[in-house]
N, C-alpha and C positions, 0 to 999 in steps of 0.2 A: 308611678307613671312618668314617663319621659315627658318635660318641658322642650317646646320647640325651639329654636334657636331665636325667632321671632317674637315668639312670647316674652319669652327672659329676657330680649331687648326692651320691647312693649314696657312691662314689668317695671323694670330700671328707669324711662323714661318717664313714666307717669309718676312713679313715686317722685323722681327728679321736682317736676313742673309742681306737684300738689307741695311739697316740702318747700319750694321758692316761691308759692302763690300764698300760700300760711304765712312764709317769713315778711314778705309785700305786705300782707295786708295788715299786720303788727306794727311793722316799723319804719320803709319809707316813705309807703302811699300816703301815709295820711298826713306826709309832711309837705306834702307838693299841692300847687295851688291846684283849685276846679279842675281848671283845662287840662292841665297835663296829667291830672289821673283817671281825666277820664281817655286820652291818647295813651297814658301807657295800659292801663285794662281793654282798652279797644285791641292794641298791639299784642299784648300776651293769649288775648281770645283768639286773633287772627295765626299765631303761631303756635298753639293747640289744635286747630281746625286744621291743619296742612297737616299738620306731625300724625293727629288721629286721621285723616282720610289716608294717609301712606301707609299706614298703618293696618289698620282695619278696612281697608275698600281694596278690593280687588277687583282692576282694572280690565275692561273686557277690550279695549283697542288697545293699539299700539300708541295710539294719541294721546288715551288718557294714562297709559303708565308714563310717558315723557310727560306730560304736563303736570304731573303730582309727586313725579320721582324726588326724593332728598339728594339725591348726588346728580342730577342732571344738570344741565344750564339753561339760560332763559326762559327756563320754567317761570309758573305759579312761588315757590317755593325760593327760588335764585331770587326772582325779582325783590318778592318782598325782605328776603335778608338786606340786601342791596338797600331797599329804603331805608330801613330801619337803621343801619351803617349812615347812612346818609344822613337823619333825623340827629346823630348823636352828633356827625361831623356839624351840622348844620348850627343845633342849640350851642356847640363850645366856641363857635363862632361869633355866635351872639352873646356868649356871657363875655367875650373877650372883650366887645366893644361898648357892653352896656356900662350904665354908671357907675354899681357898684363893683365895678372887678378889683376897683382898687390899684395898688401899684404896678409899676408897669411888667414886671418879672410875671405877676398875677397873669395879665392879660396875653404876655408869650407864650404862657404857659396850653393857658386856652384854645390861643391862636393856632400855637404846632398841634396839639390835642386833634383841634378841627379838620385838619387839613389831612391828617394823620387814617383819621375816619373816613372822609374824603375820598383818598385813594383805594382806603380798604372798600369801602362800598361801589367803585367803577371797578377796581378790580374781580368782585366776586360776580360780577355782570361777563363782566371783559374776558375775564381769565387772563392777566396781563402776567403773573405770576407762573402757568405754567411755562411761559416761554422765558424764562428768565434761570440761568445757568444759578444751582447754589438757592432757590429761591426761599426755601425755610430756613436759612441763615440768615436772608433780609430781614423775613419776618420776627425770626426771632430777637436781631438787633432795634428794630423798631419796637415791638413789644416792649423788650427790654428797658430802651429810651424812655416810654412809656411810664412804666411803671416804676422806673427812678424819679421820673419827675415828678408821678403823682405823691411819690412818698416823701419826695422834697418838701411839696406842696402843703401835704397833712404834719407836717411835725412844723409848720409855724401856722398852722391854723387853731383856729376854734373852735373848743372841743366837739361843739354840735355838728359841724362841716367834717368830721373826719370819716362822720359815717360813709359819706358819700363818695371821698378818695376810696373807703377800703369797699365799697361796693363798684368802681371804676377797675381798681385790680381784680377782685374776686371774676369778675365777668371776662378780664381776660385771661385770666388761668383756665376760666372753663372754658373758652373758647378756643384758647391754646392745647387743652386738654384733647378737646373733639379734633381740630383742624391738623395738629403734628402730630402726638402723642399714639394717635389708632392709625395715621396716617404709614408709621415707619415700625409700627411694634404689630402688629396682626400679627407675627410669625411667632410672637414669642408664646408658651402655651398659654400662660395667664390673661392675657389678651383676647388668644382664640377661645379661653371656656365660655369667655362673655362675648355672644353672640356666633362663638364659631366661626371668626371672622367672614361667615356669609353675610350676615347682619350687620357687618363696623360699618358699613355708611349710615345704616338709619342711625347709631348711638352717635356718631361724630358729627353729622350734621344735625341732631339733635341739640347734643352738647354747644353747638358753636351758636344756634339759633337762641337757646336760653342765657349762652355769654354776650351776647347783645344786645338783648333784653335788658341785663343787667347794668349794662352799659350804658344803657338809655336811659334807663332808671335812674342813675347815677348822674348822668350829666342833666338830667333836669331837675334833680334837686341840687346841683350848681347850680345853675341858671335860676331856681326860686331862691338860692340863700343869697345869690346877689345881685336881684333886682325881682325882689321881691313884688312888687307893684307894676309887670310890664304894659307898652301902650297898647291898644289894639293894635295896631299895624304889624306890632310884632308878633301877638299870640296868631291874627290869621295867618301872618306871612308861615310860621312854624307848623301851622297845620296845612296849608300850600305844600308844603316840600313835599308830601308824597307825590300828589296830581305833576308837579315839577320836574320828579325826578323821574317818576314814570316816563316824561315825554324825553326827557332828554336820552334814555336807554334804549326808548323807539328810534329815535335821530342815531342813535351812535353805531350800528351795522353797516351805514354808509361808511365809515370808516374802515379800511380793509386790515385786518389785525396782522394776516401774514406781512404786510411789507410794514407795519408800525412798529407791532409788539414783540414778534419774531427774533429777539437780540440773536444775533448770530445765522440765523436761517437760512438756507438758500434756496432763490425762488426756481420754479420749473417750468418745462411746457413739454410735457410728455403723454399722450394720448393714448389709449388703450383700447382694446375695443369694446363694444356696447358703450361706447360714450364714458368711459371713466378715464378719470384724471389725475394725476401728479400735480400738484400745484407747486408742492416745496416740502423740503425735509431738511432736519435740523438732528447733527448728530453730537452730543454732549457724554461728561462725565470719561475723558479720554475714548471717543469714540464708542464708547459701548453701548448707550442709551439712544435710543432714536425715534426720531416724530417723523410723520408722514403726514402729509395734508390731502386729504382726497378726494374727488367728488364723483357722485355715479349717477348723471343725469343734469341738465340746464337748471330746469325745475325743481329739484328733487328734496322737498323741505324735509320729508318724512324720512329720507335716507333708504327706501325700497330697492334702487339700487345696487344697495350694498349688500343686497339677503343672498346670500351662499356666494359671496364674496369674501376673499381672504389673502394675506400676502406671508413669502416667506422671505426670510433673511440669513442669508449663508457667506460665511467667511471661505473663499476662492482664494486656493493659494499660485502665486500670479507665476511661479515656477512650471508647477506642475498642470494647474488648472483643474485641478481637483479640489472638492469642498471639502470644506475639514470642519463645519461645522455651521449646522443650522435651526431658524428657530422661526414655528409655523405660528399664526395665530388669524382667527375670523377679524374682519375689520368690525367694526362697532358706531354706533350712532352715540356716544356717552358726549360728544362735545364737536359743535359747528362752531363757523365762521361764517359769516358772507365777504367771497371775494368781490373786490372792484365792479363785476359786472354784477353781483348780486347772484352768485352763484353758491346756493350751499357747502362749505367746504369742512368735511369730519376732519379733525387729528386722530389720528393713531397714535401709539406708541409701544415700543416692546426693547426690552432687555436683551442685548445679541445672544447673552449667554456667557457661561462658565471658561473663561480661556487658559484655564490654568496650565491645562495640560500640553493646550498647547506648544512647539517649541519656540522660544525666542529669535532674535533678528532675521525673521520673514516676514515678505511684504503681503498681506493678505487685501484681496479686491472684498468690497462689503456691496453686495451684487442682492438687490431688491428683483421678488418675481411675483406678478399677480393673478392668482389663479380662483376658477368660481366652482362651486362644489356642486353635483350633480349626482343625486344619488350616491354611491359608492369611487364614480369618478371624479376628478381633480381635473380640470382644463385647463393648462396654462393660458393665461390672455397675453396673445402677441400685441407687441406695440408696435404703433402704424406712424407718428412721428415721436422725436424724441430732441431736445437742445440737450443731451447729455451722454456720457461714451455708453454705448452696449455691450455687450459679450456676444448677444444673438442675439434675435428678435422678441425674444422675452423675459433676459436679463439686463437688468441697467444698474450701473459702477454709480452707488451711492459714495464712495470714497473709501481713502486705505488704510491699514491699521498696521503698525510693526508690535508687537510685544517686547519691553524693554527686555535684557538681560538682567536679572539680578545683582550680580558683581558690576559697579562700574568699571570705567579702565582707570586706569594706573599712568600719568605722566611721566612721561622716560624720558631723560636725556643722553641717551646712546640710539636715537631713534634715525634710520639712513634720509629720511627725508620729510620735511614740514610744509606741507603748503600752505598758499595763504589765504584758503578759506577754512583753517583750521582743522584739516587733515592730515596724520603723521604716519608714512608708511615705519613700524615697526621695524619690521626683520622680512627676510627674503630668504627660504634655503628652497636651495635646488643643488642635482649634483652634479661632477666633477664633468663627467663624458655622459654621452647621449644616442644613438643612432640613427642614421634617415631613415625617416618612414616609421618609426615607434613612437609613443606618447611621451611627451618629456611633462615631467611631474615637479611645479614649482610652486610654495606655499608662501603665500603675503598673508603678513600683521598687519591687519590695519586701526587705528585710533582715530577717532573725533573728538575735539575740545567744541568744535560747532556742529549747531542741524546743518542737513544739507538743503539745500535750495534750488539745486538744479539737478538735470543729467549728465555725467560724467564717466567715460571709457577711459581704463586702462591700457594703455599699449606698450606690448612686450617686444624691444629690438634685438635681433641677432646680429652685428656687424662681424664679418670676416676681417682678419687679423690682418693679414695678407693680400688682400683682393677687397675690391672696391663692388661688393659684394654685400645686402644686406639683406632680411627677411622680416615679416613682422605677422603679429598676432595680437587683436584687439579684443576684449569686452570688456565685461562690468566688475569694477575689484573684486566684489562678494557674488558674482556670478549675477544671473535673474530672481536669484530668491530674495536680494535688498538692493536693489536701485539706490544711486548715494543723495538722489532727492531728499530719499526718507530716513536717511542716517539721522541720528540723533546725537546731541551730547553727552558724549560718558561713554560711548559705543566702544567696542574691541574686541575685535574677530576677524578671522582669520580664514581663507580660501584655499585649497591645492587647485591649481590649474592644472587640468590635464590635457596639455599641448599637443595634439598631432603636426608630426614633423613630414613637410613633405618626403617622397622617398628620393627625391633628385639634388636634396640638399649637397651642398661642395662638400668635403670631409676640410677636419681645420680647425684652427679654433679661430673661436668667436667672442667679442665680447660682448657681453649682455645687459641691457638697460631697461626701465622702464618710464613712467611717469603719467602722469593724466590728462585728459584735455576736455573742451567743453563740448556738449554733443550739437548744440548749436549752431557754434562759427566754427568749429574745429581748433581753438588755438587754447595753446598748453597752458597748462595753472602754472605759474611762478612756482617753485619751490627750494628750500636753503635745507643745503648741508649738517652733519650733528656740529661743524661748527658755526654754525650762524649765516654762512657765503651764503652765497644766490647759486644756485646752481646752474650752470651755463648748457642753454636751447632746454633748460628745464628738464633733463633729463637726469635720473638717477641711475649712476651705476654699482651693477648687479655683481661685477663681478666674470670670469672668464670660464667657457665651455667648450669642450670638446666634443665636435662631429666626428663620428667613427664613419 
């Protein structure tokens, strides 16, 4: 008989809990004074009753699956991890200052310990951590930090205390275990047999709930080995911290996380219809990874709104204007905010996708569209205002992507011209004779040693030899497909201009120049010669052409 994916989670985490509630009740519980065994059995009952109703209860609202979900937020289940974070930061606080901590190394230890816990427990409230570019490298260097110093700690301690250092680590390996480890491996199959990666939330927030436990367990048999006799003020204040921090998680939604937490984000005001909203998006990871902040109603705590509501993400290539690549997904209620006015606010997020295929140095528009599902039909939702560019009135330019080239370029010193924003036009061929009124065909090298910063036109002179006579032809070195905004360092590529010649052009020869200028003010980049000069009115010359 086939085991359901749920089951075999079930399964795994019950044995988990019963195999760490055996090993508790052998060998740290009984070393911790009254109080604190009886807060850590009250602790570990309360994180059994959430695991088993998630578990085994199946939710008839939409309310009660958000309030008991393991992977939601400011649920039942967030909150009390959040304490219990808080309980540990709280007690390594107190053993820092109590009398027995002993030397002062001892009590920094504690102190960072504390603090360490601290952040972790408003973070798992906050989610201060998704919005943070790289954020399981934080974690992991903190961890890290962590568990060098408790190991510092145990190799000059006493032998009876080291249990408690290697019950301090053990809890965050499981808790590292559930929070990174299922977090970035689901795909691998060994991963997916257990649980079918349908199920890794329940075993990862499982796992990170019982690495806490551990944790707490741990720091309060610190806290009984060194100050074994605490006063009353301190045992109630310690049992306070729940009621405490509870209130302080109430208080902390007046805080608006989009303009706090947000590193990098940028904010919106783009309106949709049926009252949905753009707040802010945030594109990461060289632009491929993107968050969206949404809200779909003033009111709308339950997120109903958002039901057959969903957005796509398509790379628009700014040439052609055609997409080259897109990617759909329903919006989701898995994580709010309340904005400043107290306005529900979802994060989205979604991967643009595969760019392999892509080709290289083109400017691609990353163009957001909001559409609600209806039956079999897709409605794009027009947007009615927007502080941001559009395409139409129901694409909006989230921002632009180039695809590096593979090969860098290659610094030349035979190059005809170097400006001084660190652009070097390579080489220039074109031919000899030309005729009015045909296409004159001429190809520019071009290098950056710097990004580009701004808009910048090309202009191509033809001066007559003979006659006070000239003609000219302007755009973009690399044409509309890269803008030198978006040049990059290490760039090298190269353009054919396909010049239409007037047909009333003089016959003659001409000599032929180019150079750049800002699209701004109109005035020319500075640029020097392969030997070093300044080139004079900033003009590079090209060289001489014959009009037939």
């Amino acid at each position: 008989m086939e085991i359901s994916a749920k089951a075999l989670s079930g399964a795994i985490v019950i044995s988990l809990y019963f195999c760490v509630g055996l090993f508790a009740i052998r060998r740290p519980l009984p070393r911790l004074s009254p109080s604190f065994r009886r807060l850590a059995w009250l602790l570990l009952a309360a994180q059994a009753t959430v695991i088993g109703i998630t578990f085994f209860v199946v939710p008839s609202t939409s309310f009660q699956e958000w309030l008991w979900n393991l992977d939601n937020e400011w649920n039942i289940p967030a909150t009390l991890a959040s304490i219990q974070l808080a309980l540990v930061g709280v007690i390594a606080l107190f053993t820092a200052v109590s009398g027995g901590a002993g030397p002062l190394r001892n009590r920094l230890y504690f102190a960072g310990v504390g603090l360490v816990f601290l952040y972790l427990a408003f973070d798992e409230y906050a989610l201060i951590h998704e919005y943070i570019t790289h954020w399981s490298r934080l974690y992991v260097e903190l961890g890290a930090a962590v568990v060098l110093a408790t190991l510092a700690m145990a190799s000059t301690s006493p032998k009876g205390r080291i249990m408690w250092y290697a019950l301090l680590v053990s809890g965050l390996a499981l808790s590292a275990s559930g929070g990174i480890l299922f977090e970035f491996r689901c795909a691998d199959p060994v991963f997916a047999a257990i649980g079918n990666c349908a199920q890794k939330h329940l075993l990862e927030e499982s796992l990170e709930f019982l690495g806490i436990w551990l944790a707490l367990a741990a720091m309060m048999g610190c806290f009984t080995e060194f100050s074994p006799m605490p006063g009353v003020v301190m045992r109630r204040a310690i049992y306070a911290v729940p009621a405490l921090w509870l209130l302080l998680l109430v208080l902390s939604p007046a805080i608006s996380p989009i303009d706090v937490f947000n590193v990098g984000a940028k904010t919106a005001a783009v309106e949709y219809e049926a009252d949905v909203r753009l707040h802010g998006y945030l594109l990461e990871k060289n632009q491929r990874h993107l968050h969206l902040f949404i809200s779909a109603g003033r009111w709308d705590y339950f997120g109903q709104g958002l039901a057959g509501l969903g957005y796509s993400i398509q790379l628009v290539d700014q040439a052609s204007g055609s997409s080259v690549l897109g990617r759909d997904a329903y919006t989701h209620r898995r994580f709010f905010q309340l904005a400043p006015d107290y306005v529900p606010v979802y994060r989205q997020w979604l991967d643009i996708g595969a760019t392999r295929e892509l080709p290289p140095n083109r400017a691609y528009w990353i163009v957001l569209s909001l559409w609600r599902a209806d039956g079999d039909d897709y409605q794009r939702q027009r947007i009615l205002t927007s502080d941001r560019q559009l395409l139409n009135d129901s694409q909006l330019v989230l921002g632009e992507l180039v695809l590096r080239a593979k090969t860098p370029a290659v610094q030349r010193s035979d190059s005809l011209a170097a400006f001084d924003n660190g652009f070097a036009l390579d080489a220039a061929e074109m031919p000899a004779r030309a005729r009015a009124g045909e296409t004159l065909a001429i190809k520019f090298s071009w290098r950056a040693e710097e990004a580009g910063v701004e808009e910048l036109t090309q202009f191509l002179h033809l001066n007559h030899v003979e006659r006070d006579e000239w003609w000219a032809h302007d755009q973009p070195p690399l044409g509309r497909r890269l803008p030198t905004r978006l040049w990059y360092s290490g760039l090298a590529d190269s353009e054919t201009w396909l010049v239409p010649l007037p047909p009333d052009l003089r016959t003659g020869r001409y000599r032929v120049s180019t150079g750049l200028y800002r699209a701004r003010d109109q005035a020319r980049l500075p640029a020097a010669g392969a030997d070093g000069n300044a080139l004079p009115d900033a003009r590079v010359m090209l060289g001489e052409l014959v009009i037939e």
